[in-house]
C-alpha positions as CSV (number, residue, x, y, z in Angstrom):
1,X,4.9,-15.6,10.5
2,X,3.3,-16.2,13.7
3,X,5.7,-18.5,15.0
4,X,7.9,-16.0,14.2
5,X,6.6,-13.0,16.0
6,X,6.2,-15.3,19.3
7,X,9.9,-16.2,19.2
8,X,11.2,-13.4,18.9
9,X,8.8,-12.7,22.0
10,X,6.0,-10.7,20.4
11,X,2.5,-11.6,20.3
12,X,0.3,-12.7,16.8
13,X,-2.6,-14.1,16.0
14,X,-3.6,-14.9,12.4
15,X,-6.9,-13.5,11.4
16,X,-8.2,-14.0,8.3
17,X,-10.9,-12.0,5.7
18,X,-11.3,-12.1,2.1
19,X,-11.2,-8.5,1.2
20,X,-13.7,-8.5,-1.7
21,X,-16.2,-9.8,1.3
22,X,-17.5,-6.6,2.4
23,X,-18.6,-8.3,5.6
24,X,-15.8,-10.2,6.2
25,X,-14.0,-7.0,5.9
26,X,-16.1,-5.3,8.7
27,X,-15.4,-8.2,10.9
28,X,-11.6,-8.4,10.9
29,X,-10.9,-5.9,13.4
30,X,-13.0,-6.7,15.6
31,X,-11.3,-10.1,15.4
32,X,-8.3,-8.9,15.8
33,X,-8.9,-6.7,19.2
34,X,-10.8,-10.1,20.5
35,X,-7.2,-11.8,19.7
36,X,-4.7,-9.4,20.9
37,X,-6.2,-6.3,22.5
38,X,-6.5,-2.3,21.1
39,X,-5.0,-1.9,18.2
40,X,-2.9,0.8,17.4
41,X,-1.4,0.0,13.5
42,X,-3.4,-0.6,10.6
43,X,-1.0,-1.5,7.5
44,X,-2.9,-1.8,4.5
45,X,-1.2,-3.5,2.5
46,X,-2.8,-6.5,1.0
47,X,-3.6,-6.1,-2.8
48,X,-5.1,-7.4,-6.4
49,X,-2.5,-6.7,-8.7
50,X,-3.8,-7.8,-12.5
51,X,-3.7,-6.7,-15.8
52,X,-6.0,-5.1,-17.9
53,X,-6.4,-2.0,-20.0
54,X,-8.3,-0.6,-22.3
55,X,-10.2,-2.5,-25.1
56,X,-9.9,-5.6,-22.8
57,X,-11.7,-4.4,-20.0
58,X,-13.1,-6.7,-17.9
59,X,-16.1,-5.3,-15.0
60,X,-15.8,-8.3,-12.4
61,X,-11.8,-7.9,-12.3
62,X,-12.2,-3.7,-12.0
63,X,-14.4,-4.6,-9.1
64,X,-12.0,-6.8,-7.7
65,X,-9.4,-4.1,-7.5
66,X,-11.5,-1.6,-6.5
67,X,-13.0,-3.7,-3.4
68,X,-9.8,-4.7,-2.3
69,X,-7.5,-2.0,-3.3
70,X,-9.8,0.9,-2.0
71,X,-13.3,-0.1,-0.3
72,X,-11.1,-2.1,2.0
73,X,-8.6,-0.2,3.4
74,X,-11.1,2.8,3.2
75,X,-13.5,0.4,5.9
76,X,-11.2,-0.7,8.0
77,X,-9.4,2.4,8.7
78,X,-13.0,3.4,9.7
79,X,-13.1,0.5,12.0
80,X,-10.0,0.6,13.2
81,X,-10.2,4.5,14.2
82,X,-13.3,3.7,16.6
83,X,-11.4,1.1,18.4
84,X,-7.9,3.0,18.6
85,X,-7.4,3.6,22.4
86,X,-7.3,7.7,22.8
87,X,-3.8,9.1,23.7
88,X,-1.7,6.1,22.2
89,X,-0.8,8.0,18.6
90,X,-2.7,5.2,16.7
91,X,-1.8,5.3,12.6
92,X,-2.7,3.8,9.7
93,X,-0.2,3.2,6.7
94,X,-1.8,2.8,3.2
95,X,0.6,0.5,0.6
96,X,0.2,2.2,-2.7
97,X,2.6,2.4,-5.7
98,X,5.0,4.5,-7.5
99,X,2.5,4.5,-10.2
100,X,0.3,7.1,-8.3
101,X,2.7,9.3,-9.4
102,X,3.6,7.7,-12.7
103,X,0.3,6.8,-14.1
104,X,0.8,4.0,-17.1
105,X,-2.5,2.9,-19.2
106,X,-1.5,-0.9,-18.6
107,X,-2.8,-2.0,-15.2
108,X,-5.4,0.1,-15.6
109,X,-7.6,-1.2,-12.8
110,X,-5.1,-1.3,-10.6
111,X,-3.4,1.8,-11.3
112,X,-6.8,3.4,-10.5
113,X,-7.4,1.7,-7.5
114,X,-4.5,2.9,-5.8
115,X,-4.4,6.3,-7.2
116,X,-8.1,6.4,-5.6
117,X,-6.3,5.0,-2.1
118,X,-3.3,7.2,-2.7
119,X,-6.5,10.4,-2.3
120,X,-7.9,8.5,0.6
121,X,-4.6,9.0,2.3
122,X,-5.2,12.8,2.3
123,X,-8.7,12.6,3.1
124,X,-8.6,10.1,6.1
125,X,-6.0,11.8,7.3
126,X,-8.1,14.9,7.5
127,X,-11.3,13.5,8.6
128,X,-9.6,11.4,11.7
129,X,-7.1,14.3,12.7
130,X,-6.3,14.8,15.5
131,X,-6.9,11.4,16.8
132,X,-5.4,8.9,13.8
133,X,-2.5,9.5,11.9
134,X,-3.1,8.4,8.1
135,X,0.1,8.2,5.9
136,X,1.3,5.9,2.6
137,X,4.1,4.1,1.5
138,X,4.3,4.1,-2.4
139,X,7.1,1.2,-3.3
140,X,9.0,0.6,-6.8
141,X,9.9,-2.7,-8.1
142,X,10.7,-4.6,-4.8
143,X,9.7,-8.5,-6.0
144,X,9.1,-10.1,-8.9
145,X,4.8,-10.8,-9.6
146,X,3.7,-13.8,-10.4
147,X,3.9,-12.7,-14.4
148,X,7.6,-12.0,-14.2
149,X,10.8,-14.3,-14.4
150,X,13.9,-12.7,-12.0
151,X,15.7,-12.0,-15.6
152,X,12.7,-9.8,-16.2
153,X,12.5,-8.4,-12.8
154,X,16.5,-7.3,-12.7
155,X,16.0,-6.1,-15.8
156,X,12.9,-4.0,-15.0
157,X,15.2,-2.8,-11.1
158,X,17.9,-2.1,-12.8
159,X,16.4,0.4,-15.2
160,X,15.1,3.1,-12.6
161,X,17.6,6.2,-12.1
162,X,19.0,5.0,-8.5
163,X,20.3,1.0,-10.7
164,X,18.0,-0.8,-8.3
165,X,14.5,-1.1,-6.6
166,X,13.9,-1.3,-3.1
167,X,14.1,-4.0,-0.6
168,X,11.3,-5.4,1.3
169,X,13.7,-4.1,4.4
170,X,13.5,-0.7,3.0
171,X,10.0,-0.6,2.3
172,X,9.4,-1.3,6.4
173,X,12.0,0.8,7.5
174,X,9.7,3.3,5.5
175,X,6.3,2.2,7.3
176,X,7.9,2.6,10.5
177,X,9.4,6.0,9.9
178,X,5.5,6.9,9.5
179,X,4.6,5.1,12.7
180,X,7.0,6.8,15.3
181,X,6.7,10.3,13.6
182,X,4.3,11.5,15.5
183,X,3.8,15.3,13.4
184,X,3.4,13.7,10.2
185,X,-0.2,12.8,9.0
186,X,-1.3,12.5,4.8
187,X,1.9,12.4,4.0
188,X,3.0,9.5,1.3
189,X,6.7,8.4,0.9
190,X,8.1,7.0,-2.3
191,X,10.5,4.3,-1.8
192,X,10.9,3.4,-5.3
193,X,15.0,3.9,-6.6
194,X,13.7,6.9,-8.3
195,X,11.5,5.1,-10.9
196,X,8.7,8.3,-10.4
197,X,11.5,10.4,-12.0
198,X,12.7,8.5,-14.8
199,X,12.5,11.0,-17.5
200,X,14.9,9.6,-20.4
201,X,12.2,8.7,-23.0
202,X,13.0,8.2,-26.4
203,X,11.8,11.7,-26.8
204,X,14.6,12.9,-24.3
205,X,17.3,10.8,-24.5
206,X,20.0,12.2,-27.5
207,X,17.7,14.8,-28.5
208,X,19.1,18.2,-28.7
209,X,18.6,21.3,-27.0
């Protein structure tokens, strides 16, 4: 990805935390500005995605989501606010789901984690106004996890309202809307093919008014 950047002529450098490592966490933006300078973008958007629900609960793996799904992107926004260079519109974008507005009892960790980041959006955006934009991108089914074969994952794209999930393209095209909009602030976009607003449940589908 690196390489990638620098061709294109762009400047990276990788830097590296484990996100369940509080410490670690504290320490990658400072890394980062010792790599490439002031930041001005924050993009949260590494994530623990695992099942669990209840009756099968497990406290080490709800900790794991919680850590990385909401300490961490809840820290470094903190950090990265006291380094953002005043007058250059710095932002942060949160990654959540669709699922903040869907809520299903499977995933229940997860679901709960970014629910929990999907509030932090509002709040950080409030507490760091006027000098950091907060916002959120909340994407539907745009790859296939690790549990899912691509039969299973057209399958699952296939059945939200629009016929189709999002591409990785579209989800950017999303995070940089929220970068170079300079009036908007706690605001979270759902780039999801309409899955939010799927409505025809058994209960719904043929039944009679």
């Amino acid at each position: 990805m690196c390489a990638e950047i620098a061709a294109a002529g762009g400047v990276a450098r990788p830097v590296v935390a484990h996100l369940a490592d509080h410490d670690a966490v504290l320490r990658l933006v400072p890394a980062a500005v010792a790599a490439v300078g002031p930041l001005t973008l924050l993009v949260n958007n590494a994530s623990t995605f695992e099942r669990d629900e209840i009756g099968g609960l497990d406290r080490a793996l709800f900790d794991l989501h919680m850590a990385v799904n909401l300490r961490a992107p809840v820290f470094l926004a903190e950090v990265f606010a006291a380094q953002a260079p005043a007058g250059t519109d710095p932002s942060v974008v949160n990654i959540v789901d669709q699922r903040v507005y869907k809520p299903t009892p499977r995933f229940l960790s997860y679901g709960l984690s970014k629910s929990a980041l999907h509030t932090a959006t509002t709040t950080l955006a409030q507490a760091l106004a006027p000098h950091v934009r907060v916002n959120a991108v909340a994407p539907g089914p745009t790859l296939p996890s690790p549990r899912q074969d691509l039969e299973a994952f057209a399958r699952q794209a296939a059945a939200v309202p629009l016929g189709r999930g999002p591409s990785p393209e579209e989800v950017a095209d999303a995070v940089l809307y929220l970068v170079r909009a300079r009036s908007v602030t706690g605001e979270t976009i759902a780039v999801d093919g309409g899955q939010r607003l799927a409505w025809q449940t058994p209960d719904a589908v043929g039944a009679e008014e």
